[in-house]
N, C-alpha and C positions, 0 to 999 in steps of 0.2 A: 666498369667495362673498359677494357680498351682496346684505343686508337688501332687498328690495323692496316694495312699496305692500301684499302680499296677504299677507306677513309685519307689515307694518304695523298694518292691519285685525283680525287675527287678535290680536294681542296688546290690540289696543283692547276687542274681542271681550270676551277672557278674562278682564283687569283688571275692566271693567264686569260682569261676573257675579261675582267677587267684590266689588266692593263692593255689591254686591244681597241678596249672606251678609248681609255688615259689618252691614250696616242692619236687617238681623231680626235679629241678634245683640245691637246695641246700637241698639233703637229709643228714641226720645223718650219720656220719663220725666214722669209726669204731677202728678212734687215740683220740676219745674222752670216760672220762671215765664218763657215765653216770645213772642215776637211774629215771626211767620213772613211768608215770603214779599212782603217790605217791597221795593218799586219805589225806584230810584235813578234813574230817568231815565222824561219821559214816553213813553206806547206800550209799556211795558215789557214782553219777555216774559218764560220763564221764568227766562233768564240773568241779566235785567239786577233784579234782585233781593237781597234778604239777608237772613239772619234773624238776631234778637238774642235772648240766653239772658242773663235778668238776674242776678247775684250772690250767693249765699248768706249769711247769717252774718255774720258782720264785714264790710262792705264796704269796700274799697282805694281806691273813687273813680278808677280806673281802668278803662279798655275794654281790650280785648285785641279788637283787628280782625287775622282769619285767612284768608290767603289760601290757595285749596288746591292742590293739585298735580294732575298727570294729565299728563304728558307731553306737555304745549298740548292733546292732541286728546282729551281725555276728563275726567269727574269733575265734580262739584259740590259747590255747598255744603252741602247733607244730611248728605252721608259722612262731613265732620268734628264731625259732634254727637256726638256718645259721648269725642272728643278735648276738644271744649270743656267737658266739664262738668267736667274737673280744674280748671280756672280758675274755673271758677263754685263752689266750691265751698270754695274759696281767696278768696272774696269777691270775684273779678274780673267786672265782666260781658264778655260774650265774643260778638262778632259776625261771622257768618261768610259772605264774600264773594263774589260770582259773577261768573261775564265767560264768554263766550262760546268754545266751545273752536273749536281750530281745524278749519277745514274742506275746506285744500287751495288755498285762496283769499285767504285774510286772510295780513297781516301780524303775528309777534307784538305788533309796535306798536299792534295796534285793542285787543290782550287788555288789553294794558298800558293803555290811556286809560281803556278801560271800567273797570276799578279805582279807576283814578286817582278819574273822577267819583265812583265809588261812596266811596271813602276824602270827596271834598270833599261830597259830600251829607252824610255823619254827621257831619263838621266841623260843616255849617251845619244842623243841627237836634238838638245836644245836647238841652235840655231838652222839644223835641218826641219825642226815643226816650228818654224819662228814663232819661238814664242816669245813674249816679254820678258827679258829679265833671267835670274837663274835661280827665285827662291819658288819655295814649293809646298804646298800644306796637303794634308792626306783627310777627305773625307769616309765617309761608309757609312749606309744606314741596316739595321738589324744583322744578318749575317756577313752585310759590306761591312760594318761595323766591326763584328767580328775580328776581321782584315783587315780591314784601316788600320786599327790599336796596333795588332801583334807587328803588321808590317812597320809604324811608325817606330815602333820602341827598335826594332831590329837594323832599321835604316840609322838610325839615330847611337847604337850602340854595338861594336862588333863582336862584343861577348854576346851577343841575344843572337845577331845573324848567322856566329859562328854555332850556334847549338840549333841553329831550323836550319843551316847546310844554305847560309845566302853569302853570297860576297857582293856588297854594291858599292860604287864608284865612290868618288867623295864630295858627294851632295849628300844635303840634308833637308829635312822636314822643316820647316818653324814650328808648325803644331799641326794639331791633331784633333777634328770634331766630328762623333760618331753621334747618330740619331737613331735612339729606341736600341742601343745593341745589344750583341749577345756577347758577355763579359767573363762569364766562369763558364767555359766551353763543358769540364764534367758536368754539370749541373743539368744540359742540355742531352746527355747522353742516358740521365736518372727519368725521361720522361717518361708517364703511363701510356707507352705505345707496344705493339706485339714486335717482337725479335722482327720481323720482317717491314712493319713500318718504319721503324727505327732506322732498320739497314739503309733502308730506301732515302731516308732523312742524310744521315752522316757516316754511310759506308760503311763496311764488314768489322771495324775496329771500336766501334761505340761502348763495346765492354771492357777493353783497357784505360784505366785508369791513367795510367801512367803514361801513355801515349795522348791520349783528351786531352791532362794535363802540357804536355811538351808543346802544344798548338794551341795554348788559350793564354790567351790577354792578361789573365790574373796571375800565373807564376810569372812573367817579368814585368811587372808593375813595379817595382821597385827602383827601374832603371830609366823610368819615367823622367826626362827631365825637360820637355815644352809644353808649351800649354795646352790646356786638354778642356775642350768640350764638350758636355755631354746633354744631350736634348730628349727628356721622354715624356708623359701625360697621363694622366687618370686612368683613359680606359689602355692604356699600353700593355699587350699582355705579355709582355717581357719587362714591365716596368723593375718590379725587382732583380733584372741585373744590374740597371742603374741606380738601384737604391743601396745596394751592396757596393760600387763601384763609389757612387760619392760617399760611402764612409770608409772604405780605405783610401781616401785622397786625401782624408782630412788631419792635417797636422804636418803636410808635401809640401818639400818647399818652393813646387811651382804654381803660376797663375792657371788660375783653374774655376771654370765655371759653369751649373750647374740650371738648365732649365725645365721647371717641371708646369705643365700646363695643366691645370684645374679647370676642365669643363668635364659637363654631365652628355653632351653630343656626339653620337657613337658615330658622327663622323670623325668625329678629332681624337685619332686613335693610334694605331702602331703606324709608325713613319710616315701621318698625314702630312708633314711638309715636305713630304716626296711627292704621296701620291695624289696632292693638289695644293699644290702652291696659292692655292688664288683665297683659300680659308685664312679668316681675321687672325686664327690661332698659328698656323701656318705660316703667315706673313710676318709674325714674331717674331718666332723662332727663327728663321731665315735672313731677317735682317739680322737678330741678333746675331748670329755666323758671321755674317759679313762682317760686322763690327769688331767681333772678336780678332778676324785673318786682321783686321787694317790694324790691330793695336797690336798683334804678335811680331809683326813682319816691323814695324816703325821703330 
């Protein structure tokens, strides 16, 4: 049987009252020094926005810009502040990204631009969001992930930006750590859902090939050249796009590494160290992140 538009809904539904927990669980903490709700484009509304959480302690001179996840149709940048303050407190500042979910109508390509800008706005006002420093690493978890990868390689290389139609300033990435993501975007388009779930998932375009193709991670994999992170887990039900993902890394001649968590707790599951940080499995993986930014950037 399949998935349909009312099964769609429904899960968008349930996801979105948990992350409404999330957010009273881990509200914004008033030992952190932050600037909210910053416009990336004019007429902005609430999507086209982003908030920055600035550093603790030793600062790195580094940003960590975070792209969030929600299965295109759902989620914001709010939900990951209780995620970002492991970075900020690790002296990262950490900014967290918005673009507009989907609505049945867009293409994922509008989500993607929207980023994009929002990534070449912070480019071009460093010391207008004082932030530390000029280096910069690109998160994303599941469909942030998504976005993270493709924006990184495209940022990173002007043959990829010139074929998604990007021009960005001349800053760069160090690297790149996506958790739980979606890696061969066709792949995501072959799911057992009805024509109208599907739409509703990744826009009127989900049966072209060839356009799937043109916005997924996996055709410019090749142009890969920072270090790449990739974090996913037992019950992750996207796990094999990162199983696919670390065997075509292997034999690259970049630093590159790979975390997979082996428990049987259906807590610790697609992008738990998003949706609670404070899990033993969670605290891992997160420190391991950190670890990885201090050894790319040094």
């Amino acid at each position: 049987m399949k998935i349909g538009l009312l099964s769609v809904m429904m899960i968008k539904s349930y996801c979105e009252r948990l992350n409404k927990k999330r957010r009273k669980l881990f509200p914004p903490h008033e030992n952190y020094e932050e600037r909210n709700d910053i416009p990336y484009k004019e007429n902005a509304d609430f999507y086209n926005q982003f908030d920055l959480i600035y550093g603790k302690g030793e600062k790195k001179g580094c940003c960590v810009i975070d792209i969030h996840g929600g299965s295109y149709i759902f989620g914001n940048r709010k939900e990951n502040f209780f995620f970002g303050t492991k970075f900020v407190e690790d002296g990262f500042d950490f900014i967290s990204v918005d673009y507009h979910p989907n609505d049945g109508h867009k293409d994922t390509k509008e989500q993607i631009d929207e980023c994009a800008e929002c990534i070449n706005y912070i480019f071009s006002h460093i010391k207008e969001l004082g932030l530390e420093g000029d280096k910069f690493v690109i998160t994303g978890d599941s469909a942030g992930g998504h976005f993270a990868l493709l924006l990184a390689l495209a940022i990173n290389n002007k043959d990829v930006a010139e074929k998604l139609g990007y021009c960005f300033n001349e800053n760069h990435v160090e690297a790149v750590l996506i958790n739980c993501p979606v890696y061969n975007f066709v792949s995501v388009g072959e799911t057992k859902m009805t024509k109208r779930g599907t739409t509703r998932l990744l826009g009127p375009r989900f049966k072209d090939k060839a356009y799937m193709s043109s916005i997924s991670p996996r055709a410019y994999l090749d142009t890969l050249s920072i270090p790449l992170f990739v974090s996913t887990c037992k019950n992750d039900f996207l796990r094999s796009e990162s199983l696919l993902l670390k065997q075509e890394m292997e034999g690259k001649n970049v630093p590159y590494q790979f975390v997979d968590i082996d428990c049987d707790d259906k807590r610790i599951g697609h992008v738990h160290n998003i949706t609670d940080p404070n899990e033993k499995e969670s605290i891992e993986v997160n420190q391991a992140m950190c670890e990885f930014i201090a050894k790319a950037i040094s």
